[in-house]
N, C-alpha and C positions, 0 to 999 in steps of 0.2 A: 369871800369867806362865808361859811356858813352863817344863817341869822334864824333867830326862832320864833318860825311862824305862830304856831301856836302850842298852847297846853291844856288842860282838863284833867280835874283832880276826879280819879277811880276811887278813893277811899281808903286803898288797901294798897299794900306791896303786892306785886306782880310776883310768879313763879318762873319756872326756867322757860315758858312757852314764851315766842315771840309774838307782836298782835300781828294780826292778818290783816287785808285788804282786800274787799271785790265789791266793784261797781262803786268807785269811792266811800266806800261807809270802811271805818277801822273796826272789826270785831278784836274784843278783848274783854278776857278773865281777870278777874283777881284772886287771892287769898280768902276773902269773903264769902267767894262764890256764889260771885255775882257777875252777870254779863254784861256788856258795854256796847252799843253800836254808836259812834259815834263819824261825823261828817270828816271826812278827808281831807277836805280843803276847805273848810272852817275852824276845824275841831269843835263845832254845837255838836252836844249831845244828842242823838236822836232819840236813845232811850234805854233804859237798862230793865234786868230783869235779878230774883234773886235765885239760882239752880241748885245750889248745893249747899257743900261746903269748901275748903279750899283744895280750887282749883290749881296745880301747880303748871300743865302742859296749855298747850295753845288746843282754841275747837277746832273739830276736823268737820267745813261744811260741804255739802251737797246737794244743790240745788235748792232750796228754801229751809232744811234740816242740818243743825248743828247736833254733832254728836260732842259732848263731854264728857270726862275722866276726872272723879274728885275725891280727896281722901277724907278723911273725919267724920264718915259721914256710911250709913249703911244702905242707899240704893245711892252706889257711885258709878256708874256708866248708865249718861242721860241724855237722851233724842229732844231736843228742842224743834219748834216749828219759828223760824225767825217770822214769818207771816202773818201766822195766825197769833202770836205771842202764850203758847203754852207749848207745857210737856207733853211730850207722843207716848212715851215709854222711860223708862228707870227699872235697872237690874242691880243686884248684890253679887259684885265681883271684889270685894277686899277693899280697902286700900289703896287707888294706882297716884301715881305721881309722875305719867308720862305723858306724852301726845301718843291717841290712838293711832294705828297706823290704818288707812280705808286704801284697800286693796281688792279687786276683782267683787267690790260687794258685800264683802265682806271688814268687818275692824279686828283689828291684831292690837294687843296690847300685854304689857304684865303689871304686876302686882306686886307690895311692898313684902307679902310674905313671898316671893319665890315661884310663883305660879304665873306660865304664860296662858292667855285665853285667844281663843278664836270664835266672834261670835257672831250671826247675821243681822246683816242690817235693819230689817222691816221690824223686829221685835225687842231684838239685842240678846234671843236665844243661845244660849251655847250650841258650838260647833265640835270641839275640840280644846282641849284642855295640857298642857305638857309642865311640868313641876321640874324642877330644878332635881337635880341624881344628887342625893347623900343632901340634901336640905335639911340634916337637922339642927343646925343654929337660925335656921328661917334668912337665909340670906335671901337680899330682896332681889326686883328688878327697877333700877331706875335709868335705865336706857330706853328710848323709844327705839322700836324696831323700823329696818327698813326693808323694801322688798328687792329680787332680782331673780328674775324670770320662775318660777316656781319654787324659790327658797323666802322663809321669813327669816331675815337676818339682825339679831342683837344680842348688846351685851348683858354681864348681870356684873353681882355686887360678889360672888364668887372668883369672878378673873376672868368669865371664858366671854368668848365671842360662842353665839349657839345657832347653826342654818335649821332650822326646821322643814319641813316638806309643806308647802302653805295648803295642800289637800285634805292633810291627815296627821300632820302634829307630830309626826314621827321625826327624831335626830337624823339629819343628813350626815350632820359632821359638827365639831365643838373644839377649841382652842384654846386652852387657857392660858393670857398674860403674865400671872402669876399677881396682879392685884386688882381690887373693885375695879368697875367700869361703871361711868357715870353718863358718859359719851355719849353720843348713837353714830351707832356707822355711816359709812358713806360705800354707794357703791361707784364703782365708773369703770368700766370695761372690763367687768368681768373680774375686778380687784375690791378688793372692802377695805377701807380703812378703819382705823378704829383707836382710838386712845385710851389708855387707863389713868388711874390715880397717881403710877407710878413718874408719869411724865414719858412714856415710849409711846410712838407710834407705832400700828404695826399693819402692815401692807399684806394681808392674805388672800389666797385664792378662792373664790366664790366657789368653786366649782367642788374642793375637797378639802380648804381650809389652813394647806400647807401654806406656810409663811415664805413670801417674795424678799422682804426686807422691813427691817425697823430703824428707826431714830430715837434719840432722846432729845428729847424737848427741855428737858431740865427742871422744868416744874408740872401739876397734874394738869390732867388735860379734862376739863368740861364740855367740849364745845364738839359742834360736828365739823368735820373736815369739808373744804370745797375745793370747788378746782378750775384751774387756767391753763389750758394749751398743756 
């Protein structure tokens, strides 16, 4: 049976992000927005840092630079250097409450007002910018996006699943469930999955978005989908 090796108290409730692991050290966020490195197979602290405010998505690392995503807070998308223990860069993107997505170089992410961003990595520049059509209640985005071969694929708080063109921000194709999406997709051959609030699953085609098939789950669906055989 399972036994419990260790624990170490963060201070703070955790967000929907999961912690990460590379090179045994755990990287993890909290609500605080504050960073956590801590040993794998100890659980000793190595060391924390404070970057925001709260962080609700897991950081997206590379190579010695953690990017983070933080709400409350007015430069919320933030280049940490794990190394050197400081900030590289902070930009003013809203509000996000997702894990960025780092794809070709580039981070994908959106925002609680309804705004997806595409920005580059060396500064945290905007690239491209795509707003939600008929956004006038501010419906947000609290889906992280996923990628699949030149589409950025997520949902929003509107209903839809949205493929965008990951070049140029332009709509490929958009689906809507018919309630919030809180989920992040999954892709796997060429298929997205995708869960709403409503408790459906729903199986559509990466390529133009037509729906293969759905399920009801029976209650709402948070989580991302994964898969076996």
């Amino acid at each position: 049976p399972l036994t419990l090796a260790w624990e170490n108290d963060i201070r703070s409730g955790m967000g929907y992000g999961a912690p990460i692991v590379i090179d045994s050290v755990v990287i993890v966020t909290n609500l605080r927005g504050e960073l956590y490195a801590i040993n794998a197979n100890t659980g000793k602290r190595i060391g924390w840092v404070t970057i925001g405010d709260a962080v609700h998505g897991s950081p997206v690392i590379d190579a010695n630079v953690a990017y983070m995503a933080a709400a409350n807070t007015r430069e919320s998308l933030i280049a940490f250097d794990l190394l050197e223990g400081k900030k590289i860069w902070k930009q003013e993107y809203g509000d996000i409450e997702v894990t960025p997505l780092m794809f070709d170089d580039k981070l994908y992410f959106g925002n609680v007002a309804g705004i997806f961003f595409c920005v580059e990595r060396d500064k945290g520049e905007l690239i491209w910018r795509f707003k939600l059509p008929e956004n006038t209640k501010r419906k947000g985005i609290h889906s992280a996006a996923t990628a699949s071969d030149s589409l950025i694929i997520f949902g929003a708080e509107d209903g839809s699943v949205y493929a965008l063109d990951a070049r140029y921000g332009t709509e490929r194709w958009s689906y809507n469930t018919g309630t919030p999406i809180f989920a992040s997709p999954a892709v796997n051959k060429s298929v997205v999955y995708c869960g709403n609030m409503d408790g459906k699953l729903f199986a559509l085609s990466a390529k133009d978005g037509k729906v293969l098939w759905q399920f009801n789950a029976g209650a709402s669906i948070y989580a991302t989908a994964s898969f076996a055989n």
